[in-house]
Phi, psi and omega in degrees: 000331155343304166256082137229163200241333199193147179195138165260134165190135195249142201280143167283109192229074154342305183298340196242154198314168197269129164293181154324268157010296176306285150343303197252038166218330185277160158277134187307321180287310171307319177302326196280321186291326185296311168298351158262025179245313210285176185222171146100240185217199187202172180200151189230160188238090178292157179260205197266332170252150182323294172305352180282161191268131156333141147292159116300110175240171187184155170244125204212139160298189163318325193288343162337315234257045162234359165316115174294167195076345199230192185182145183286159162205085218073223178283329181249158192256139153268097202260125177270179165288302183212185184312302177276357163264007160246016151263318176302316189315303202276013184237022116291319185284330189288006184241051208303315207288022184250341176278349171313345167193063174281167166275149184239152182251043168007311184264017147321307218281007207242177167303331171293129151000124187194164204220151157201128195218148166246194188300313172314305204304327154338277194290354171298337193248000205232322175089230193290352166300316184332315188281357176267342199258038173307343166264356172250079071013230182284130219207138158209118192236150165240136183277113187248114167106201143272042187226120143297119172244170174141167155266153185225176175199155114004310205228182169291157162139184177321133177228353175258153158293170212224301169282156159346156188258110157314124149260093205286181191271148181009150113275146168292111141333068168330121187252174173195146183274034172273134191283351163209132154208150173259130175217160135219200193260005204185120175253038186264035139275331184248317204239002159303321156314319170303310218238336209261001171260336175291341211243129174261173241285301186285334176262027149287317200291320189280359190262306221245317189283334211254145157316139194225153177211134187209132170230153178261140178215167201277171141250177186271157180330299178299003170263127178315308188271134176328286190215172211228160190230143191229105181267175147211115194244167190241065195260170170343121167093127167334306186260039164280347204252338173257355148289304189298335192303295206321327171310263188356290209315339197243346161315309190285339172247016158259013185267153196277136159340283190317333176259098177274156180218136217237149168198125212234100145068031154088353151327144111238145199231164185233149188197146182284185142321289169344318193110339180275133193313119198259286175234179179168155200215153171181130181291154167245244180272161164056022188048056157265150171258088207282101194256145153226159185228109200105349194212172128250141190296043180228013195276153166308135170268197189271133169303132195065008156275146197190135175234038189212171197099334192308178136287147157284105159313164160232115293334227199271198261108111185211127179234104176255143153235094182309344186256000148277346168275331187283304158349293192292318219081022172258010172267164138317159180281331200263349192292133183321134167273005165273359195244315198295352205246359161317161132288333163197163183208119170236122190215146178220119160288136183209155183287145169311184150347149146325102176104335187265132213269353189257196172213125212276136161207149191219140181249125135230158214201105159292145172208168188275000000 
């Protein structure tokens, strides 16, 4: 697990066609009997770069071991793509001290469906997103249902659990007629990394520290940007408004020649050469702070988007509806296709323990 990027592993289901996979690495008469005989699961295993071809794992007998390509290993026969991803296999393997203290996934081992991904494997699939998602670096999930549960972290290390994996309870579900949306108590788990070498104490609390609601919404045609991004930040404290100016003041003598920042009636818009609007911001009722991205804060929204109201969350929130973001061209290509061919994806984050380096998340995921 050490070098691997992405890993899978799926239940043996007789009743369904022989995968692919299967097909192009086994002789065709072993393959249908092992899938119809078999039990448990099989997994398949990517390596540290993107373009690599996937490993095959399987738990297979003696009748296995003439299988080209492969090697026992443990409980499993291990089938490569070729020569040479089966010369990386064994010169990985001839290297015990680089798995010594590799991350490990528990729910590989189990019968049920299960995901493991490390930071390549993040960006391979998710692309230009990747720099938003810093705490899910590394993830190990299991499918009960339609639902994933596991954990992830930021950094290297350990990914099993020592107990049964706690299932926290329900969240209450935000709806919104928006194709994303986000809320919490904090966007400093996604965008502190991002943000936090630019930003001094106070405007981390106001940026980074406050209750939040982001919604993504199309834009109309005569707009240049697909779509637009919509913060409503709640923040903390008296002197947020006199933070935020101090922000501007240091905005206004880092912006590139090219960008103007024009401010009317209590607006402020960042505008290209072109005249378009880039960004833009204007506090609203009840000392919230509307920031867009893509737009101006001053266009009407879509009936029944409403950016004000929210709750203070305790992690993350999260309501999609991916095959309408996919519709637009706004997912990666590489993004798995059981998530882009949804209809709706609900999933909510929260920090682990006191002290604990992973984080807890439970998914769920509608599909027609």
């Amino acid at each position: 697990m050490s070098q691997a990027s992405l890993a899978q592993s799926l239940p043996i289901q007789p009743q369904q066609p022989l995968p692919r996979i299967w097909k192009q690495r086994l002789p065709p008469l072993l393959a249908m009997r092992l899938w119809r005989q078999g039990k448990g699961s099989w997994l398949q295993i990517w390596g540290p770069h993107a373009d690599s071809s996937p490993l095959l794992l399987l738990r297979a007998g003696k009748e296995a071991d003439t299988v080209p390509l492969s090697l026992r290993w443990g409980p499993y026969r291990v089938v490569a793509a070729d020569a040479l991803g089966l010369q990386s296999l064994l010169q990985s393997l001839r290297n015990p001290a680089q798995h010594r203290f590799g991350p490990r996934c528990a729910a590989l081992e189990s019968s049920d469906a299960a995901l493991f991904w490390s930071g390549s494997g993040l960006v391979a699939t998710t692309a230009n997103w990747s720099p938003f998602l810093m705490p899910l670096q590394q993830g190990c999930f299991q499918l009960q249902g339609m639902r994933w549960w596991g954990k992830t972290r930021g950094g290297d290390g350990v990914l099993r659990s020592t107990a049964p994996m706690a299932q926290p309870q329900e969240p209450v579900w935000p709806t919104s007629a928006a194709p994303l949306l986000l809320q919490g108590d904090s966007l400093a788990p996604l965008l502190g990394p991002l943000l936090e070498p630019l930003l001094d104490g106070a405007s981390k609390k106001l940026l980074l520290q406050s209750p939040f609601q982001l919604q993504l919404l199309f834009n109309p045609a005569n707009n240049p940007y697909q779509a637009s991004i919509w913060i409503s930040l709640q923040p903390q404290g008296k002197r947020a408004r006199q933070d935020f100016e101090r922000l501007l003041e240091r905005l206004k003598t880092q912006l590139p020649a090219e960008l103007q920042l024009k401010s009317r009636n209590g607006v402020s818009e960042l505008r290209n050469p072109k005249g378009w609007v880039q960004a833009g911001w204007r506090w609203q009722q009840n000392n919230k702070l509307l920031i867009v991205l893509g737009a101006s804060p001053n266009n009407q929204l879509a009936p029944g988007v409403v950016l004000s109201g929210f709750k203070q969350l305790s992690g993350l929130t999260l309501v999609a509806a991916p095959r309408l973001l996919d519709q637009r061209g706004l997912l990666p290509g590489d993004m798995p296709l059981v998530l882009k061919k949804s209809a709706l994806f609900k999933g909510h984050w929260r920090a682990g323990r006191a002290g604990a380096a992973a984080q807890v998340i439970g998914v769920s995921e509608t599909l027609d």
